[in-house]
N, C-alpha and C positions, 0 to 999 in steps of 0.2 A: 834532300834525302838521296845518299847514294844507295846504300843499299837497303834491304828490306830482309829481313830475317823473319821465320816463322818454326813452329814444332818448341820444344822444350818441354818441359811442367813435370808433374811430380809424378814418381815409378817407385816400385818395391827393387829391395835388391835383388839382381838378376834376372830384370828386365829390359824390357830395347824403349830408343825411343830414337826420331828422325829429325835432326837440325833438319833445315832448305834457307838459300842464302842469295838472293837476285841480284848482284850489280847491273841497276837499272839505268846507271848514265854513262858508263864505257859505250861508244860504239866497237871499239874494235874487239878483239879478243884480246883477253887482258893475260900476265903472263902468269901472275900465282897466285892463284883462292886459297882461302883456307879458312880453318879455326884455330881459335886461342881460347884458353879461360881464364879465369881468377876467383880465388876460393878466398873468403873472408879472413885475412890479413896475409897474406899470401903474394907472391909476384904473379903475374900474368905471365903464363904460362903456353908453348905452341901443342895444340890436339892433333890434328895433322893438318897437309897443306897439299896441292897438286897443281903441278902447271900446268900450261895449254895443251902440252903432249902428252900427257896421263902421268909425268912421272910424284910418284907419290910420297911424303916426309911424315912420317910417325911419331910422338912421342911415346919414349919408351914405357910408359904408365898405360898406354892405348891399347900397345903394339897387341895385335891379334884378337881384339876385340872390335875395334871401332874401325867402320872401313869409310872413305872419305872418295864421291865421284864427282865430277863434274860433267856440265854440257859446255862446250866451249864457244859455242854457237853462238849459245844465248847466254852466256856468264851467270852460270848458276852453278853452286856446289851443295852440295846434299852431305851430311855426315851421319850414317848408321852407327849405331850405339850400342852396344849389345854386351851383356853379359853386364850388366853396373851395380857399380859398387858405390858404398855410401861416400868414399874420395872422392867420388868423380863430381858429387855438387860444388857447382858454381854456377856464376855468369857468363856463359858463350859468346865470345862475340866474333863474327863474320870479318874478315881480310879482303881486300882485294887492292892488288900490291901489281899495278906497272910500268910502265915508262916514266909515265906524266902523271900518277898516283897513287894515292895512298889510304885507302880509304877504310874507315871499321863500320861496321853497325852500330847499334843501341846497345846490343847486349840482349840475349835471352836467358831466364835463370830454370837452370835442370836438377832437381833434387830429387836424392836419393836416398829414400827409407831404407831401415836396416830390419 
């Protein structure tokens, strides 16, 4: 297991919820976390992403809702959620992308009531 994802589950429309994302086997700092998802028949899609110096990639579907941080420290990314809409269910799954890897999570599934 590289990484460890937690947060997800089911929300009304117009409610928040907190991905958290650990890449637990990088020692160093790794260069870009992120999220991605995939909605049932659907391509796998970027949520957003941030590198080791904050800087931050949105998809346009997110943009101004969902805000994405990291600790770089400790390689972890957190994605706030906020304002959701019944699009936004899928499976999330956790990135972490550097040198010498490539790595996803499991996947966490976020659904959203209408």
């Amino acid at each position: 297991v590289q990484l460890v994802e937690s947060g997800g589950g089911l929300v009304q429309a117009g409610g928040s919820l907190k991905l958290s994302c650990a890449d637990i086997k990088s020692i160093f700092s790794v260069d870009v976390m992120g999220w991605y998802r995939q909605a049932p028949g659907k391509q796998r899609e970027l949520v957003a992403d941030i590198t080791s110096g904050g800087s931050t990639h949105y998809g346009d579907s997110v943009k101004g809702r969902f805000t994405i941080s990291r600790d770089s420290a400790k390689n972890t990314v957190s994605l706030q959620m906020n304002s959701l809409k019944p699009e936004d269910t899928a499976v999330y799954y956790c990135n972490s992308n550097g040198w010498d890897h490539n790595y996803w999570g499991q996947g966490t599934q976020v659904t959203v009531s209408s």
